[in-house]
N, C-alpha and C positions, 0 to 999 in steps of 0.2 A: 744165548746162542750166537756164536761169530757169524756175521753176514759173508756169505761169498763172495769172492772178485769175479768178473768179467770171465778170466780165463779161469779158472776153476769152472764153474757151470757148462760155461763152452764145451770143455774136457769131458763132462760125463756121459759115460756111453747111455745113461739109461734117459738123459733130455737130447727137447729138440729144440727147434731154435722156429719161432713163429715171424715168416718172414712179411713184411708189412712194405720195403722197397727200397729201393737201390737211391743211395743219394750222391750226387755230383761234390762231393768233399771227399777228401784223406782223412777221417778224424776219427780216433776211436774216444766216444764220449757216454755218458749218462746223460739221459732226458729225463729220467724220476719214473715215480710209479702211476706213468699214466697211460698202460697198456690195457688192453683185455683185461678185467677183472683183476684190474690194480697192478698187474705185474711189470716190472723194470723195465723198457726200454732203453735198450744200447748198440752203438754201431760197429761193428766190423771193418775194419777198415782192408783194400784190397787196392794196392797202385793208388789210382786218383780218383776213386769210389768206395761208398762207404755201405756195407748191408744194414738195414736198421730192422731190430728184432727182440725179443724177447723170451727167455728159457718156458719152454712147455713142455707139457708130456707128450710124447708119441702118438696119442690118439688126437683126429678131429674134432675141433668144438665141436660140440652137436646138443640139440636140446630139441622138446618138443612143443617145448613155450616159444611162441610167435616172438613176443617183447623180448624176450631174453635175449631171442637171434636182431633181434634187430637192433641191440645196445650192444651186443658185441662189434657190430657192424658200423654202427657210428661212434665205437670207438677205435676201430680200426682207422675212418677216413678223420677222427680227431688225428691220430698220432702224425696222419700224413702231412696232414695239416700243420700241426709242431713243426713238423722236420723239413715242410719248406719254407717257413717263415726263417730257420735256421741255418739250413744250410743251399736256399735256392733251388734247385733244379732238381725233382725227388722223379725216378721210375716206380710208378705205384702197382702193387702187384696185390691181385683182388685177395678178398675175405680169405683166411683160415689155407695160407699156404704155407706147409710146415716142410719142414729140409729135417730129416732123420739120421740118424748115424748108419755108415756103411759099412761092412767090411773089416771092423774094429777100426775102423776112422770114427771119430768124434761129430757130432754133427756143426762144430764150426768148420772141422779141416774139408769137409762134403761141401760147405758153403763155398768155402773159398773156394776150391778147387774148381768148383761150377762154375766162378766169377772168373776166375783163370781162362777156361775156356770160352766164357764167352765174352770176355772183353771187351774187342772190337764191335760185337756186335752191339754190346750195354753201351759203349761210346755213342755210337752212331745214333743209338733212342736217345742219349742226352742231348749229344748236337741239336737233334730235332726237335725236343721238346723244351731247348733253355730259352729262358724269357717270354714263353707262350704257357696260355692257359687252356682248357677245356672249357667250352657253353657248348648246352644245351641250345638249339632253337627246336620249336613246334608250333606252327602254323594251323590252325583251325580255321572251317568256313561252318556257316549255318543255312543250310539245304534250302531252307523257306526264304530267306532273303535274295538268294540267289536266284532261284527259282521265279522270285514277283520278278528280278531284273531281266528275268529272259523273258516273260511273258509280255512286257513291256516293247522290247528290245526284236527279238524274233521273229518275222515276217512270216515264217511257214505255220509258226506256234498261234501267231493271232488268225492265219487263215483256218486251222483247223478248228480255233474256239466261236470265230463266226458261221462254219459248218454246223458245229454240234446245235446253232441256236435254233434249225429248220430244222433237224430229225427228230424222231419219235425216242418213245424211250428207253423201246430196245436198239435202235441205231447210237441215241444217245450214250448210249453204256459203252457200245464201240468205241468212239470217237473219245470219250473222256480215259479207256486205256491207252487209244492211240497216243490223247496228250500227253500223258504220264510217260510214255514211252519216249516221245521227242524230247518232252525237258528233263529226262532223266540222261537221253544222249548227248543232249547240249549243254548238262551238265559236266559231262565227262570230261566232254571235249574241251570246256572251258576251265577246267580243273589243270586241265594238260599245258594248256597257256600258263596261267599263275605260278604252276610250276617253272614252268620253264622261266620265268620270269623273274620271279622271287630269288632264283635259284641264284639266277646273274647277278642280281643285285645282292646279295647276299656274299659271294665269292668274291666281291670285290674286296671285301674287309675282310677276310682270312688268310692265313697260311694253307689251309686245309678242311677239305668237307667229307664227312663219310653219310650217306645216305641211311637213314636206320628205317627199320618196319615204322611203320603207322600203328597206334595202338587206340584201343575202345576207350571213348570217354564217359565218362560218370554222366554227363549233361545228355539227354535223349536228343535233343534239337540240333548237338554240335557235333561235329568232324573231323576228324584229324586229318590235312590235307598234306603236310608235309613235316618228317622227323628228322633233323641235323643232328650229328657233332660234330661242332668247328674247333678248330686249332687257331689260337689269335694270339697274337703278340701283345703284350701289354699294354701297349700305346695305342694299340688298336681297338681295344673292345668300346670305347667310347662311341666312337664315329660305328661302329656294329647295331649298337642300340641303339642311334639316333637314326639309321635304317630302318633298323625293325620300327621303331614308333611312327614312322612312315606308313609302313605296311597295314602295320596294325590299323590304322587310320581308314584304308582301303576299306567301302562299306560290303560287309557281311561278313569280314574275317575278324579274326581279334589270333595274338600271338605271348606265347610263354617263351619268354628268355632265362635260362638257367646258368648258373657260375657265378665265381669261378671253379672247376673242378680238377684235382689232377688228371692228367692227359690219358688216363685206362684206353679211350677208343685208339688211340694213336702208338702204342707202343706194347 
């Protein structure tokens, strides 16, 4: 059976073109069959950007196998992965974003024509994103560490704990919510420092911070006190982590450095 070209597949109204992201070259090339479930990745080329993509059907991946979705998924951030080691500076556009044919337009002329329009604005995500990468940062504290250090530390916290030692033991039962209650205030409050702190210190090594939710961790005793994605210039992610291992160092926190990652928060 004759293999298809490029533009033959392109051309058929009944595919679509599984778009994986936008790279900073002119080049219409083959990368092999190292897409989603084997299938060919190739790039589009539009002015001085390249779409990089692969022929699919019209419908969404979709499975109800966990694994399945999740090999799709790090094959998707492989290919990205190819294509900046190749051609530098990639717009990475998430999981199972598929471009379909319009109008009896093909879904590469749907492609382009997107690219057409939005040029300027795909420039302007390149400007931003060439020669930087994405990291992860996350910050965790452990509540009991911190906790002894205010009990320590805290002037009102030790007068209340010399109080509870003269009442009885229904006064006592008071006075030990009361405590609960101030070192869980003084926890706040001093949560609100670190941050603020960290924050500083941290902004100094980047291009770029975006603030993310805080999420539950697996370890019962830990906390997530702060969620980053930074934008860092190549040269920079070194002097980043030899911050963070500072941090980290800070007694009762401990920190997760992720990357490199394409730039998704940022564009």
């Amino acid at each position: 059976m004759m293999k298809k070209t490029i533009t033959e597949t392109g051309g058929d109204q009944r595919v679509g073109l599984y778009l994986y992201g936008i790279a900073d070259a002119d080049a219409q090339t083959e990368l092999g069959p190292i897409g989603i479930e084997g299938n060919a990745v190739y790039t589009i080329p539009y002015k001085e950007l390249s779409a990089i993509v692969h022929d699919c059907p019209l419908e969404p991946y979709n499975s109800e196998d966990e694994e399945t979705v999740k090999g799709w998924v790090k094959t998707h951030q492989h290919v990205l992965d190819i294509a900046e080691d190749k051609f530098g500076t990639v717009i990475p556009f998430g999981f199972d974003r598929i471009i379909k044919p319009e109008d009896n337009a093909p879904a590469n002329e749907v492609l382009k024509k997107w690219m057409a329009e939005e040029f300027d604005s795909l420039m302007e995500k390149i400007e931003r994103i060439r020669g930087k990468k994405e990291y992860g940062v996350q910050i965790f504290y452990l509540p009991s560490v911190i906790s002894e250090k205010i009990v320590e530390e805290c002037e009102e916290i030790k007068k209340i704990k010399e109080e509870m030692k003269s009442k009885g033991p229904g006064a006592a039962y008071m006075y030990k919510q009361k405590l609960e209650t101030a070192i869980k205030k003084e926890i706040e409050s001093r949560m609100v420092s670190y941050f603020k702190d960290f924050y500083e210190r941290i902004k100094q090594h980047v291009e770029e911070i975006k603030v993310e939710k805080t999420k539950k961790t697996d370890e019962k005793d830990k906390l997530m006190m702060m969620n980053l994605s930074c934008l860092v210039a190549e040269d920079k992610y070194k002097e980043l982590g030899a911050e963070l291992e500072e941090i980290d160092k800070e007694e009762g926190f401990s920190v997760r450095f992720t990357g490199p990652w394409p730039a998704y928060s940022f564009v």
